[in-house]
C-alpha positions in Angstrom: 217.8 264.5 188.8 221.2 263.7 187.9 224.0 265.2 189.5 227.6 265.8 187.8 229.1 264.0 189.6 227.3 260.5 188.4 227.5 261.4 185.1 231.3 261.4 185.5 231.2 258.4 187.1 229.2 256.7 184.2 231.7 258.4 181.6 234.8 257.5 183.7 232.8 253.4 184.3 231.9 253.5 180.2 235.8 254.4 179.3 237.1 251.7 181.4 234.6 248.5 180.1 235.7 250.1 176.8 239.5 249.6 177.1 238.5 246.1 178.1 235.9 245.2 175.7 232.9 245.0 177.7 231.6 248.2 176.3 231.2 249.8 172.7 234.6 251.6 171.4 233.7 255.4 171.1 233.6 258.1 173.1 230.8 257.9 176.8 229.3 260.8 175.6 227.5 258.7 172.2 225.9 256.7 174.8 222.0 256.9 175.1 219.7 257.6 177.6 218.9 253.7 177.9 222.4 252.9 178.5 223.0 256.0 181.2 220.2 254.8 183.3 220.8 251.2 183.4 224.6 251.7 184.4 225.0 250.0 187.9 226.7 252.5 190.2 227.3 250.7 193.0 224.0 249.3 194.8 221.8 251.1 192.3 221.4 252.0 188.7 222.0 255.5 187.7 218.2 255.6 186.5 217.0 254.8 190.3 219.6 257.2 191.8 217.7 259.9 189.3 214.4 259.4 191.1 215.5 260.5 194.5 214.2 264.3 194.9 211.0 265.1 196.6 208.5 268.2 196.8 207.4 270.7 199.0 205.3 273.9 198.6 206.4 277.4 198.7 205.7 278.1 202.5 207.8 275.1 204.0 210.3 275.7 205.8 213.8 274.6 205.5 213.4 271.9 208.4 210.1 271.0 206.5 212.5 270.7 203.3 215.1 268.8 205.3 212.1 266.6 206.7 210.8 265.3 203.6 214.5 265.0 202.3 215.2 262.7 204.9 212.6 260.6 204.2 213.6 259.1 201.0 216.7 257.3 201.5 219.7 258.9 199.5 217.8 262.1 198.7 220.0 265.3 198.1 217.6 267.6 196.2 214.1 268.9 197.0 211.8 270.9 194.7 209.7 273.7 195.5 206.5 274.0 193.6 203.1 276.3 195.0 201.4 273.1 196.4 204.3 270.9 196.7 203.2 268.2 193.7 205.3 267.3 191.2 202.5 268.1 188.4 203.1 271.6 188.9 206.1 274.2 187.8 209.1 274.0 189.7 209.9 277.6 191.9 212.6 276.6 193.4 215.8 274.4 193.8 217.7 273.1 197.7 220.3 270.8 197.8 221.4 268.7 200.8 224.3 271.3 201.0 222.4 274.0 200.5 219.9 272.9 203.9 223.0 272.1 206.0 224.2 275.2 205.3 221.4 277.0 206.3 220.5 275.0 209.9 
């Protein structure tokens, strides 16, 4: 999962080492997938910041979402699926705001 606001962070990172020549000239958005996920923002790469969502089934609750949120370190975004595995279509969509919000 990658949020908005780290992809304008990478685009507004890219522009910058560009000016400077540490980066190919041309506009962020040419940039490929290899390139977006390797960019360092801050202790992490964009690729591992991606990776932080987890699962939960349909009948959790909202302090069960927020549970298994807070269990993976930097996690804004859980998934709802029937079982709660990530094999499976996704029902549903909670954000960390959207769990505050809501307890």
């Amino acid at each position: 999962m990658i949020h908005e606001s780290t992809l304008n962070r990478f685009i507004a990172d890219r522009s910058r080492l560009a000016e400077a020549g540490q980066a190919p000239a041309g506009s962020p958005s040419a940039a490929g997938l290899t390139e977006l996920l390797s960019h360092q923002a801050g202790d992490q790469t964009i690729g591992e910041i991606a990776k932080r969502f987890v699962f939960v089934k349909e009948d959790a609750t909202l302090a069960d979402a927020r549970a298994a949120m807070l269990a993976v370190k930097g996690c804004e975004d859980v998934f709802v699926t029937k079982n709660g595995k990530s094999d499976e279509p996704v029902l549903g969509w909670l954000t960390n705001s959207d769990i505050t919000s809501d307890l």
